[in-house]
ChimeraX commands (.cxc) that place a marker at each C-alpha (Angstrom):
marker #1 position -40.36,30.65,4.67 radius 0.5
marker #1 position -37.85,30.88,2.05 radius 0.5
marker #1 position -37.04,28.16,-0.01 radius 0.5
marker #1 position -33.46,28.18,-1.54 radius 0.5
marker #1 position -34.84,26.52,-4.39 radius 0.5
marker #1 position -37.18,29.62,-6.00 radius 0.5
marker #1 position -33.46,31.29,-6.46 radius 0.5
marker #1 position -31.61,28.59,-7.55 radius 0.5
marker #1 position -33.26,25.79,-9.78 radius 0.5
marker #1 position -32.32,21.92,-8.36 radius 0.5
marker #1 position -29.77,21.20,-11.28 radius 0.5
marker #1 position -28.40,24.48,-10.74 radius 0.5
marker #1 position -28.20,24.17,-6.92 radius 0.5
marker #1 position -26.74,20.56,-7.39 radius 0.5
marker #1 position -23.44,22.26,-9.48 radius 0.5
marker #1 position -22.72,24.63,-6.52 radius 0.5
marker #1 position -22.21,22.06,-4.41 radius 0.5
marker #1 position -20.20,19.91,-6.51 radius 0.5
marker #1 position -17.92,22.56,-7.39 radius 0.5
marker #1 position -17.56,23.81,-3.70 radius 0.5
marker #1 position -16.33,20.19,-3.50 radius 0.5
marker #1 position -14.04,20.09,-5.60 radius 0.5
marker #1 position -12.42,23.20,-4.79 radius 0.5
marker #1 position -12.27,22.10,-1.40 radius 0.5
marker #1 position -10.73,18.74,-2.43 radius 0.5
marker #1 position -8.64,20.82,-4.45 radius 0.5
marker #1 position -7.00,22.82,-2.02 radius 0.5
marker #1 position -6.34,19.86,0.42 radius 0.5
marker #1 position -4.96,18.00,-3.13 radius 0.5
marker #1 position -2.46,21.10,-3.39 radius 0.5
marker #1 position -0.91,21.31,0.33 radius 0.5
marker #1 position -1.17,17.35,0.45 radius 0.5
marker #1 position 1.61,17.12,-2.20 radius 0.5
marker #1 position 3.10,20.15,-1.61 radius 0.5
marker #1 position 2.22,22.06,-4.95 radius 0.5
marker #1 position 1.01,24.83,-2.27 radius 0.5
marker #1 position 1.48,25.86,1.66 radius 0.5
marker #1 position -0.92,26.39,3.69 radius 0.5
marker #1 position 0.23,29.97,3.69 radius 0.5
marker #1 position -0.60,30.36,-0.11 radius 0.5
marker #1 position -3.31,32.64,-0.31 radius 0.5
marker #1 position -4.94,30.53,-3.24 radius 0.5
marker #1 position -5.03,27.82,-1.10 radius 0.5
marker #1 position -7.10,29.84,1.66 radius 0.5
marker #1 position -9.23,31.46,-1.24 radius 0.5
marker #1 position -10.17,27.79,-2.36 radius 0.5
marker #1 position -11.30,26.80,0.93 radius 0.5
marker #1 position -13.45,29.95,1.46 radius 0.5
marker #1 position -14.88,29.70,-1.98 radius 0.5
marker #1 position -15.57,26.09,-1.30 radius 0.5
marker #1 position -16.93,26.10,1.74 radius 0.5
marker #1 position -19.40,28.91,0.45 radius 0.5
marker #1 position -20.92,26.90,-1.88 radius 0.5
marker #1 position -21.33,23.89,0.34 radius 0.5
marker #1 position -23.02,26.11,2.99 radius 0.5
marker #1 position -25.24,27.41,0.77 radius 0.5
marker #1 position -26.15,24.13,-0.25 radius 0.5
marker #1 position -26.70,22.77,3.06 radius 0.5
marker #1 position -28.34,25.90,3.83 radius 0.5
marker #1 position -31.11,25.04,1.13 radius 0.5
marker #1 position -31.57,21.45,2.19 radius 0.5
marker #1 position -31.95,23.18,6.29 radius 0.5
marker #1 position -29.12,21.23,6.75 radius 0.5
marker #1 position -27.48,22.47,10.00 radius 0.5
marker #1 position -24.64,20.84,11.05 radius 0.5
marker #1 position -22.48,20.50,7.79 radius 0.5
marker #1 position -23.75,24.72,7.40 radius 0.5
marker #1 position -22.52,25.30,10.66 radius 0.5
marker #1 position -19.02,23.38,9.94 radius 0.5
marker #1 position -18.56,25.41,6.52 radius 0.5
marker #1 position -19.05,28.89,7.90 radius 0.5
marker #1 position -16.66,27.67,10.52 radius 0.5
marker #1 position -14.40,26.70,7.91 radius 0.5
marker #1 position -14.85,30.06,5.71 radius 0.5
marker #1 position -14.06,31.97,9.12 radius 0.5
marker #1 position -10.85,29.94,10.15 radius 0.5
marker #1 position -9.72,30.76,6.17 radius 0.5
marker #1 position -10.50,34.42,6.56 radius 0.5
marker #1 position -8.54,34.56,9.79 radius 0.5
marker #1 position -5.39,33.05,8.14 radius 0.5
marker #1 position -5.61,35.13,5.22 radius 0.5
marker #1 position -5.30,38.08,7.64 radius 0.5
marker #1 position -2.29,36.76,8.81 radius 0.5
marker #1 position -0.82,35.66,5.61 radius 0.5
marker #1 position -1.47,39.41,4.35 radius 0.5
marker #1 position 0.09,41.02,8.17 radius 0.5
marker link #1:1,2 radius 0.2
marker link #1:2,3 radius 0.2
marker link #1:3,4 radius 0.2
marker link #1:4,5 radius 0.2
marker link #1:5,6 radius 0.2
marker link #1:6,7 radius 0.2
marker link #1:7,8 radius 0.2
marker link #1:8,9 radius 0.2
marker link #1:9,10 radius 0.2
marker link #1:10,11 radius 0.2
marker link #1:11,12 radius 0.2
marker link #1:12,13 radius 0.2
marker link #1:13,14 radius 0.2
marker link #1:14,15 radius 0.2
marker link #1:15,16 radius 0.2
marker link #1:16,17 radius 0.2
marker link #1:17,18 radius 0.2
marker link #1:18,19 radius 0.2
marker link #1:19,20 radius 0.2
marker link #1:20,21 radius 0.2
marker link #1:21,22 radius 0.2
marker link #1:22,23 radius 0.2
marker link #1:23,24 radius 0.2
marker link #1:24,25 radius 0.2
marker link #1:25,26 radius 0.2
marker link #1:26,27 radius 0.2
marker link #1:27,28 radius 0.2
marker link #1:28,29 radius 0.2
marker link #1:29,30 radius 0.2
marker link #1:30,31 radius 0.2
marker link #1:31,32 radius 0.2
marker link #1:32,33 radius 0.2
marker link #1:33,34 radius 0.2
marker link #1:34,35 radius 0.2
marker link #1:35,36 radius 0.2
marker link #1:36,37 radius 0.2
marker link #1:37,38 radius 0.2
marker link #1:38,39 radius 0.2
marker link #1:39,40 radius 0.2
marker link #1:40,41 radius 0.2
marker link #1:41,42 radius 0.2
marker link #1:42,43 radius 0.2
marker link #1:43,44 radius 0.2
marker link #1:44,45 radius 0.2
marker link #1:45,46 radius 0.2
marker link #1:46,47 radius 0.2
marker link #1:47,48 radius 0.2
marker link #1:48,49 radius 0.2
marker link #1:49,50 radius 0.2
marker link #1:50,51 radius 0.2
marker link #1:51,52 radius 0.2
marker link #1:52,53 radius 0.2
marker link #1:53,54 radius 0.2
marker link #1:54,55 radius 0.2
marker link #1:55,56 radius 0.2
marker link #1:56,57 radius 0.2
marker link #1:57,58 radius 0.2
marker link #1:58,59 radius 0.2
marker link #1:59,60 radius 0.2
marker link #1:60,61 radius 0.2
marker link #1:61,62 radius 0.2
marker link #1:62,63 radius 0.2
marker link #1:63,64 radius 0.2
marker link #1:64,65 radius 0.2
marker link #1:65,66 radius 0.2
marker link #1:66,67 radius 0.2
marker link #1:67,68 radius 0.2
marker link #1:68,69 radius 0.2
marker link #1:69,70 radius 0.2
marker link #1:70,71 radius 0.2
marker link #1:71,72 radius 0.2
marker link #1:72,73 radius 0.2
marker link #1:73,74 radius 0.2
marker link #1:74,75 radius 0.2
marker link #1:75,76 radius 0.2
marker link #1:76,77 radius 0.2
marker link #1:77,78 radius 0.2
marker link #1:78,79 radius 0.2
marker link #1:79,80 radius 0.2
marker link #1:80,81 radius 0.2
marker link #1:81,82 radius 0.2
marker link #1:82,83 radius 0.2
marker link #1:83,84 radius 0.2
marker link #1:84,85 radius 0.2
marker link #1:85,86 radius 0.2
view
């Protein structure tokens, strides 16, 4: 079985997650106050980003349901982006 952790070393694996995080904080931050719209392509590109690393993450740890909600996420982003660019 593979083992997230023979690609990515603990410390290193720990700082993708925090910085999918943040991101993600980020973009809700940035609509929240209206520094953004949810039609800003940034702000879509912050939640796909974000989510990534937090799946991955969760992914390592076989940690299903919050990998499950983050690809969701990533998919519902792509999907507006789509529409932002149409």
């Amino acid at each position: 079985m593979i083992n997230m952790f023979d690609f990515f070393p603990k410390p290193r694996f720990q700082i993708i997650g925090w910085i999918g995080m943040i991101l993600i904080l980020a973009a809700y931050f940035l609509v929240s106050f209206d520094m953004v719209t949810v039609h800003n392509i940034w702000f879509q590109l912050l939640n796909i980003i974000g989510s990534f690393g937090l799946a991955l993450v969760a992914f390592g740890r076989r940690d299903w349901q919050p990998m499950v909600l983050n690809i969701i996420w990533i998919l519902i982003a792509i999907i507006a982006m789509v529409r932002i660019a149409l």
